[in-house]
DOGURO-644143 format. One record per residue: x, y, z of N, C-alpha, C, CB in turn. Coordinates in steps of 0.1 Angstrom, whole numbers, padded with zeros to 4 digits, always signed. Atoms other than C-alpha are relative to their C-alpha. Glycine has a CB too. Example, Ala and Ser with C-alpha at 12.3 -4.5 7.8 and 13.67 -1.06 7.14 Angstrom:
<pts>
+0009-0012+0000+0123-0045+0078+0009+0012+0000-0010+0000+0012
-0009-0011+0000+0137-0011+0071-0008+0011+0008+0004+0005-0014
</pts>
This chain:
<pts>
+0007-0008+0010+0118+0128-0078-0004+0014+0006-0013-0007-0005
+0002-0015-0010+0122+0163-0061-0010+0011-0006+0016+0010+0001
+0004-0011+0009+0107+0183-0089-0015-0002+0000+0006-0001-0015
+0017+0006-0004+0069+0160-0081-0005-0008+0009-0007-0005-0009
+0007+0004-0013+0070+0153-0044-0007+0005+0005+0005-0002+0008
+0013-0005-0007+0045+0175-0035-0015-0009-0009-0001+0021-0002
+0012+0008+0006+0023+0154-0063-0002-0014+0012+0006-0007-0018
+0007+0011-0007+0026+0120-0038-0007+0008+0009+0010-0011+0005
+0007-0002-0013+0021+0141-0007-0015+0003-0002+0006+0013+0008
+0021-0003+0006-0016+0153-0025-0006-0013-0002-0003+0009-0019
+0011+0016+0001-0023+0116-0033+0000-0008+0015+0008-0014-0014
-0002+0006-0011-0010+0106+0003-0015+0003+0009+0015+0006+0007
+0010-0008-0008-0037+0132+0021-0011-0008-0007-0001+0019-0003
+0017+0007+0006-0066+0119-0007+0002-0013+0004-0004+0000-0020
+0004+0014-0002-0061+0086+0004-0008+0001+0013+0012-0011+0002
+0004+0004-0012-0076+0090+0039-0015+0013-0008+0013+0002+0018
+0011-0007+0001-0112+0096+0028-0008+0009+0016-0010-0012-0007
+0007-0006-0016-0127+0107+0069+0009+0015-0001+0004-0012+0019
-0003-0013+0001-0104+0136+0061-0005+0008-0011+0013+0000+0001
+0007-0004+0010-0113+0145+0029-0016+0006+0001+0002-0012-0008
+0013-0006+0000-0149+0148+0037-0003+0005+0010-0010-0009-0002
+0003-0017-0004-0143+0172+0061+0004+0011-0002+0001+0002+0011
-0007-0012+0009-0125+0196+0040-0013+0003-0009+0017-0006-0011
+0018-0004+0011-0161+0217+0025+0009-0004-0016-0008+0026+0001
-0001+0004+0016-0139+0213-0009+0002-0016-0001+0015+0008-0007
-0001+0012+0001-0133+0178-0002+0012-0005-0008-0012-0004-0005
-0014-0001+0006-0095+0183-0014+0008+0007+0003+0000+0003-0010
-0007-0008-0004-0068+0196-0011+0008+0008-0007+0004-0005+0006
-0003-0012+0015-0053+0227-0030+0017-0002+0005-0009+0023+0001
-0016-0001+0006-0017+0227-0046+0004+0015+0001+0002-0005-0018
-0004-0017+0000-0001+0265-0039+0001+0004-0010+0012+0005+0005
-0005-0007+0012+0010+0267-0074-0014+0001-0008+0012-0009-0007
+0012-0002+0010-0024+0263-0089-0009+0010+0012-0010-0018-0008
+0007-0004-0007-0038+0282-0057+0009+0008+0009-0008-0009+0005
-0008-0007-0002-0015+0313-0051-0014+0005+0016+0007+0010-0015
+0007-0008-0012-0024+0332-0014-0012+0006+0000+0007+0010+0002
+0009-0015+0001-0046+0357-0025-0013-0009-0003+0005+0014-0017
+0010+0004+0005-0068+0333-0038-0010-0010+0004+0003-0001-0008
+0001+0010-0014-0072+0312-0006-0009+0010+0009+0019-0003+0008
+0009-0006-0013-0090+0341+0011-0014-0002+0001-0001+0016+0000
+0017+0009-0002-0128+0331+0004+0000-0012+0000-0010+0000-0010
+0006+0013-0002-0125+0296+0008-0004-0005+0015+0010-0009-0006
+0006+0001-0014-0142+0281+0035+0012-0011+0010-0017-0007-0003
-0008+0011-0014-0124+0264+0066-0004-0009+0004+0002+0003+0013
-0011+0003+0002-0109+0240+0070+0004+0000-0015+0001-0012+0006
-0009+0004+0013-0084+0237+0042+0014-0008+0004+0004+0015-0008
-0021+0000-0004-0047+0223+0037+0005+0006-0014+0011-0023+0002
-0005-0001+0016-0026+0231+0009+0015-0003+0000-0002+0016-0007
-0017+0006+0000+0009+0214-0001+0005+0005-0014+0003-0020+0002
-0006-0012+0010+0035+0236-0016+0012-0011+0001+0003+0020+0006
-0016+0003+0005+0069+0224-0033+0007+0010+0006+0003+0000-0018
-0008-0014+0000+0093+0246-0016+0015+0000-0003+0000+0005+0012
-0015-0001+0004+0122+0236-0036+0010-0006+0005+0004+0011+0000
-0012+0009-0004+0154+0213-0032+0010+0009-0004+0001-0015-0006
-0019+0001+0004+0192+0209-0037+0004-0013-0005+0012+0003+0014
-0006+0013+0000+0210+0182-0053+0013-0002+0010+0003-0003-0014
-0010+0002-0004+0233+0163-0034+0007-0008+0001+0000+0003+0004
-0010+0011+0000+0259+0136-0029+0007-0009-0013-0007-0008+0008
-0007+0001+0011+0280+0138-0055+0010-0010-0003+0005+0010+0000
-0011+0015-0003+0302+0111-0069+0011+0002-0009-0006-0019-0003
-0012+0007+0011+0334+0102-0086+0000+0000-0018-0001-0016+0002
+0007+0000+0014+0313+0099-0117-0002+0013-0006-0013-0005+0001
+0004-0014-0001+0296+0133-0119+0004+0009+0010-0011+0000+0001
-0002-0013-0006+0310+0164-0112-0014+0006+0001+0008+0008-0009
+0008-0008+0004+0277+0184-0121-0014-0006+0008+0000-0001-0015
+0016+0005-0006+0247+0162-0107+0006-0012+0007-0016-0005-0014
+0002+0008+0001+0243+0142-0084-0007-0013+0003+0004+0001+0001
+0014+0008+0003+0221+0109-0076-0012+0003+0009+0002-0016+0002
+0012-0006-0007+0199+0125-0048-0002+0015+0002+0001-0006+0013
+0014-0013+0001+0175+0154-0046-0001+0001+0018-0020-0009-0010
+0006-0004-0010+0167+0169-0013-0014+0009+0002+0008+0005+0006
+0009-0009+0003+0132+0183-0015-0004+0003+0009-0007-0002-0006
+0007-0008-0010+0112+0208+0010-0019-0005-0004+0007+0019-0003
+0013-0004+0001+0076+0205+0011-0008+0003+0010-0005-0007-0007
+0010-0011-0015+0053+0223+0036-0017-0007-0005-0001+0027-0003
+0018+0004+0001+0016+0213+0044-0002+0011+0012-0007-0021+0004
+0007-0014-0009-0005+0242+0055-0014-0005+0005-0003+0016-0010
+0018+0002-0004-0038+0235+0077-0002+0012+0007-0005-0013+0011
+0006-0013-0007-0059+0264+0083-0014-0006+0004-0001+0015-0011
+0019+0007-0011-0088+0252+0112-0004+0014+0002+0002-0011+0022
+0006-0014-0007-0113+0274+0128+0003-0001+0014-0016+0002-0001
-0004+0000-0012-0099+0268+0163+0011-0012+0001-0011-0001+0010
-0011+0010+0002-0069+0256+0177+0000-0011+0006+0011+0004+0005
+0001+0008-0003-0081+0225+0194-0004-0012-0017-0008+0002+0012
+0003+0010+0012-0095+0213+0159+0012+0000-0011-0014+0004-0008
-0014+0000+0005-0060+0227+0146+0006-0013-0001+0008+0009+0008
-0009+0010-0011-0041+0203+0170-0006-0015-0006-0006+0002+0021
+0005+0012+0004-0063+0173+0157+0003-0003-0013-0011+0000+0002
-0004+0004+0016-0060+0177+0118+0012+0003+0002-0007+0009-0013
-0013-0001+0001-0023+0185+0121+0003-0011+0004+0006+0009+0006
-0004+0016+0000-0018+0150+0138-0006-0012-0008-0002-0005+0013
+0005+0009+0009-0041+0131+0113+0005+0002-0014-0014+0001+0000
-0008-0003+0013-0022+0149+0081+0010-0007+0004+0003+0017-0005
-0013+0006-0001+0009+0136+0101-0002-0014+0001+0008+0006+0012
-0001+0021-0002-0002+0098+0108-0005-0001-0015-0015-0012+0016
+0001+0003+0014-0016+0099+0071+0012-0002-0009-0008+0010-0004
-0017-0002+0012+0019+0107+0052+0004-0011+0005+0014+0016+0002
-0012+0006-0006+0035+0086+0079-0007-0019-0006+0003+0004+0022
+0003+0009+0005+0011+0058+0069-0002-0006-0011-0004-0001+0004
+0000+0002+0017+0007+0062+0031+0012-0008-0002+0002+0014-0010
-0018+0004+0002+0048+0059+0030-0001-0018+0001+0012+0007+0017
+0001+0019-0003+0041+0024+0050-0005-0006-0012-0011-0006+0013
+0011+0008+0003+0014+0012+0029+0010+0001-0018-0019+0008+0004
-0010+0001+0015+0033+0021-0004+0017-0002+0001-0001+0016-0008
-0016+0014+0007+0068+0003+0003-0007-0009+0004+0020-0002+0008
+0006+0014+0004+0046-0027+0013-0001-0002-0010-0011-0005+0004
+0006+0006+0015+0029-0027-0023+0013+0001-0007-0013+0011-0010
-0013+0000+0012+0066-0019-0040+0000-0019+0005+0021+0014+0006
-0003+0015-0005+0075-0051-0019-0006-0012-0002+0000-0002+0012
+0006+0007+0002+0052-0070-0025-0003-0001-0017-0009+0001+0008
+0002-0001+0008+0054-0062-0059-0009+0010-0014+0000-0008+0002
+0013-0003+0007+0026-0045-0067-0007+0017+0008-0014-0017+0003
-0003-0010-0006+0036-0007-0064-0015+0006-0004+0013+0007-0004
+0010-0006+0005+0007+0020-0067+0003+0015-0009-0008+0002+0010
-0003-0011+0006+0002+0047-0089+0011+0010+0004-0011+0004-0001
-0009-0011-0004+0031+0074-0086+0009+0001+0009-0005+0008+0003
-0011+0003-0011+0054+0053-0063+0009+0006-0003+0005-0014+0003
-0012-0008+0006+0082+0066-0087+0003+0016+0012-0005+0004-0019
+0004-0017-0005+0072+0100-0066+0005+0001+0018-0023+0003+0000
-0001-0005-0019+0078+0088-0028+0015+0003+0001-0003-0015+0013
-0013-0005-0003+0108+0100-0013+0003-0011+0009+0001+0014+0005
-0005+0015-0012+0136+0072+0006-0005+0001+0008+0012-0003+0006
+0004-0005-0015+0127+0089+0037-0001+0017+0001+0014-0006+0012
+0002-0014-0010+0120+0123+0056+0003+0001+0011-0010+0005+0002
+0003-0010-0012+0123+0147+0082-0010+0004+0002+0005+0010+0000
+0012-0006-0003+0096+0160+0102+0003+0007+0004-0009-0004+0006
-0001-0010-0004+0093+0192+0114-0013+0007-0002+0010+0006-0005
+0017-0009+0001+0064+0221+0120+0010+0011+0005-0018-0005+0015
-0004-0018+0001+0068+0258+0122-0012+0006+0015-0007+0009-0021
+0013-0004-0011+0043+0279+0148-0011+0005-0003+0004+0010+0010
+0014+0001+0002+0010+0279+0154-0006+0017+0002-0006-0013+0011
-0001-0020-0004-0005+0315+0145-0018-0001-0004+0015+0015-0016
+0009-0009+0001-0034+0335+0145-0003+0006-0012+0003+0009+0006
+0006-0015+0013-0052+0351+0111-0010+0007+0008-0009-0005-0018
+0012-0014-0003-0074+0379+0125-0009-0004-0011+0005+0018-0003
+0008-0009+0017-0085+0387+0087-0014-0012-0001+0015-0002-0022
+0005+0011+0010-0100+0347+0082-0016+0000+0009+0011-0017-0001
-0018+0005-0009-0102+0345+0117+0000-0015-0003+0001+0002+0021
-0004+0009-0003-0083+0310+0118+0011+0000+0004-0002-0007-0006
-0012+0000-0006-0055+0295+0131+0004-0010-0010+0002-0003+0015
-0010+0006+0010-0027+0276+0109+0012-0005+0007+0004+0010-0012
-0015+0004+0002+0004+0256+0109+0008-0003-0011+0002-0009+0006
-0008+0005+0013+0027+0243+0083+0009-0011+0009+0009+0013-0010
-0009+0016+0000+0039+0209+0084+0016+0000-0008-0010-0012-0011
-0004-0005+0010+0071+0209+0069+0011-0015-0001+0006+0017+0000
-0004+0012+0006+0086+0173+0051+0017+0005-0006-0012-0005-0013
-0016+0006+0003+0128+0172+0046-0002-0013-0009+0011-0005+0015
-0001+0011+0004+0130+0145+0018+0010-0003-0007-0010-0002-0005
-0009+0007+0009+0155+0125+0002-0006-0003-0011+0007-0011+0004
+0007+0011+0009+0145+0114-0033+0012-0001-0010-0016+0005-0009
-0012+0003+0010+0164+0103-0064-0001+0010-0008+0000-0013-0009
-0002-0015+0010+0174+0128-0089-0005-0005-0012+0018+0006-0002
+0005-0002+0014+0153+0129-0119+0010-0006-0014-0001+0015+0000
-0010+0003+0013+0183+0129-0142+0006-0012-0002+0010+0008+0000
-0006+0015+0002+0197+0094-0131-0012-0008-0004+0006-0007+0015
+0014+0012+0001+0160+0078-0136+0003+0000-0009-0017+0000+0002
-0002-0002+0013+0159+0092-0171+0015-0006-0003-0002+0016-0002
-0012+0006+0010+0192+0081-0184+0004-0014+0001+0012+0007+0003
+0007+0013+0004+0184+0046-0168-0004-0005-0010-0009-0002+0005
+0011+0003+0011+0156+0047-0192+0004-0002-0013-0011+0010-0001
-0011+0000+0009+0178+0058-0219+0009-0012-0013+0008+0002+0008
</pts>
């Protein structure tokens, strides 16, 4: 579901409340409802997870035009006030995703999926970008950034069909 994998990753983060209630908003902001500019007064810490857009791919026999998987991008941004407390929320955003994932194919398996499983992706890639400097805030930041396989939208729907 490439088009609302940044929706699980936002419910992945809210599940681990000890993070949550050290974020002063006690949340975490979506890029698209919380463009740059509008990120400059908020207080530190923050994260924010952006969609940064897929490709379809692995085409079949069947379909020329689409095919059954989605590759989606999504980035998670933490902006700390120093880089030792950087270094720490960047590995607790990363054991959080890595343990949501777990905890939600147990509940598929066990039958008893949770809200917006439809949303996880088969698997991922991990990756990070470098660790920088804002003067302006001041803080420091990284971005997380998630490679995902998911299914392509258009085969669910015509399942359904």
């Amino acid at each position: 579901m490439g088009l609302l994998t940044d929706i699980f990753f936002i419910q992945a983060l809210k599940s681990n409340d000890a993070l949550m209630e050290r974020l002063p908003a006690h949340n975490v902001y979506n890029n698209i409802a919380f463009p740059d500019i509008d990120m400059d007064n908020v207080p530190i810490p923050y994260i924010i997870v952006n969609n940064d857009g897929g490709n379809n791919a692995e085409f079949t026999k069947d379909d020329n035009y689409e095919g059954e998987a989605d590759q989606v991008n999504i980035s998670i941004r933490i902006v700390e006030k120093n880089r030792a407390a950087l270094g720490r929320t960047a590995l607790e955003v990363r054991r959080t995703i890595r343990d949501y994932f777990r905890h939600t194919d147990e509940l598929i398996a066990e039958g008893n999926p949770p809200e917006n499983a439809e949303l996880k992706p088969d698997e991922y890639q991990f990756s990070w970008g470098e660790v920088a400097f804002d003067q302006l805030k001041p803080s420091v930041t990284v971005i997380l950034n998630y490679q995902c396989d998911t299914i392509n939208e258009l085969y669910l729907n015509d399942e359904q069909d």
